[in-house]
N, C-alpha and C positions, 0 to 999 in steps of 0.2 A: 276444359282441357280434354283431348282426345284421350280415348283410352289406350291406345299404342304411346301416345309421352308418357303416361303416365307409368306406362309398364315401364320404358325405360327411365323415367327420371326416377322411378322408384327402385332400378335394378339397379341403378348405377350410383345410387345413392345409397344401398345398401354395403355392395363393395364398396365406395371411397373412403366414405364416412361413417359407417355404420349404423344408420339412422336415416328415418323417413325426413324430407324438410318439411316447412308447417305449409307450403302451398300444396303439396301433395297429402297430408292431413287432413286440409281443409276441403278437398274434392272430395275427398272417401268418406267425409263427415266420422271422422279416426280422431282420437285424444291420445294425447302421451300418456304411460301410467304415471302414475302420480295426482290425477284428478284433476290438470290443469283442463280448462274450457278449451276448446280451438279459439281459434285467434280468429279476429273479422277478419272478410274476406281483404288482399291486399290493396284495392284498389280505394277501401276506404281508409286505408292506414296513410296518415303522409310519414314519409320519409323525410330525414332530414338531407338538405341539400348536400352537402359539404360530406358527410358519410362515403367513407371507399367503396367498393361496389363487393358486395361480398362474394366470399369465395362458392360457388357451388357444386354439387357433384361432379355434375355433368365436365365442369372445367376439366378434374382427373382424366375423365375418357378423352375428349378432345387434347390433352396432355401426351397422353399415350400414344394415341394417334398418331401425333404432331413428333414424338419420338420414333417410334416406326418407319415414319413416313423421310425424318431426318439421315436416319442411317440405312434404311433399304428399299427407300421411294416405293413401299409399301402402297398408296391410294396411287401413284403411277401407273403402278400393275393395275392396282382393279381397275381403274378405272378407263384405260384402256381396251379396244374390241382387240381382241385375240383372235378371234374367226381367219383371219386372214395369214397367220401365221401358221407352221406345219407345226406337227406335235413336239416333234424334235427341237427348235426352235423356243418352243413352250419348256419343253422338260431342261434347258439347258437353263434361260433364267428362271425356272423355279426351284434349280436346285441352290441357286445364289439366293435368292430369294429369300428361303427358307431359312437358309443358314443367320444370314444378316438378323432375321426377324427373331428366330431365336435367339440370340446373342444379346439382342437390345432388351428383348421382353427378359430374360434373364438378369438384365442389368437391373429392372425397374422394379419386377415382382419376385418373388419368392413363391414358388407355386410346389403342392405335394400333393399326391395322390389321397381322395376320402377313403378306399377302401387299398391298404397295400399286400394286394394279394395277387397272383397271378391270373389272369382271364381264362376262362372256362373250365377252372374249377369252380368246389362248394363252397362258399360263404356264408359265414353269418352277419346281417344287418346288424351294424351298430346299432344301437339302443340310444334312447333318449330324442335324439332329434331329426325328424321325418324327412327334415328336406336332404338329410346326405343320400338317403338311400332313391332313387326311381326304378319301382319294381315292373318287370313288362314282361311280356307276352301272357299266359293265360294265368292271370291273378285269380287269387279266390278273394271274396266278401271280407274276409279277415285276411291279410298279411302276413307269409309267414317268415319264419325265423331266418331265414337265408333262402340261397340259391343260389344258382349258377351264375357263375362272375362276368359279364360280357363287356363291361367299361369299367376302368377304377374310378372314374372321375379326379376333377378338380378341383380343389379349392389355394386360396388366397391366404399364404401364413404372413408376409408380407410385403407392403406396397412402398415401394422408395423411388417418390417422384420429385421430382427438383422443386423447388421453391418456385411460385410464378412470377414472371421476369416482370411483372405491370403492364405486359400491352395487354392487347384485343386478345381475351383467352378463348375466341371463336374462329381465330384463325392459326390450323393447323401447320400451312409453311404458306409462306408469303410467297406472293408472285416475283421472280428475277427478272431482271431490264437487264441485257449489257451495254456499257456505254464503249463508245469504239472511239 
């Protein structure tokens, strides 16, 4: 497994489900606490046929996506060249854009600031747990107590995704035929 899946099926499997899965485990040669062994690797595991296909992270992101993409044809934009269009043009569906995205990702996540304090005042770092805080520009060897606030950051208080409908949870919107 390449080390970029693994960033993401490990990031995204931290947001959905709060947990690493056991094939990402088994790459990092990583144990759950609790003392359990990693599991052999899956290819020697048989599965049993008749088994649903389980749900995995990654499905959430592609979810989200596929929501995005439902109400403000989100990967339309990106992925479309823009080069050829004037700014104006640009700035006119990104302000639709924007809006629609907001509204959807509001519907699905509950999202609040790590640090709720105003940017470019003094802060102090929460205590306890490292990863809210990323401290920049000229760090000392030791961390200190706060600083100058230049992002609040994000996190996830909660994630309210629909139940999966049983198709293909790899396709974000299906291609349209019209029939005339």
């Amino acid at each position: 497994m390449s080390r970029i899946v693994l960033a993401f099926r490990s990031f995204f499997s931290i947001l959905f489900a709060g947990t690493l899965p056991d094939g990402v485990l088994d790459a990092l040669r990583l144990m759950r606490r609790g003392g359990a062994a990693p599991k052999a690797p899956a290819a020697a595991q048989a599965a049993p046929a008749s088994a649903a296909p389980a749900i995995r992270a990654s499905d959430g992101a592609v979810q989200l996506l596929a929501i995005l993409q439902r109400d403000a044809r989100l990967l339309d934009f990106l992925m479309e060249d823009i080069a050829g269009y004037s700014d104006d043009q640009v700035g006119a569906a990104v302000r639709e854009l924007h809006n629609q995205c907001r509204d959807s990702l509001q519907r699905a996540v509950v999202l609040e600031p790590v640090i709720d304090g105003v940017e470019g005042t003094f802060v102090k770092a929460p205590s306890g747990d490292a990863s809210l805080v990323k401290f920049i520009g000229n760090v000392p060897a030791k961390p200190p107590a706060g600083g100058t606030l230049r992002h609040r950051g994000w996190r996830a208080v909660k994630i309210d995704l629909p139940a999966p409908a049983g198709k293909n949870a790899a396709v974000i919107a299906p291609a349209e035929i019209e029939i005339e």
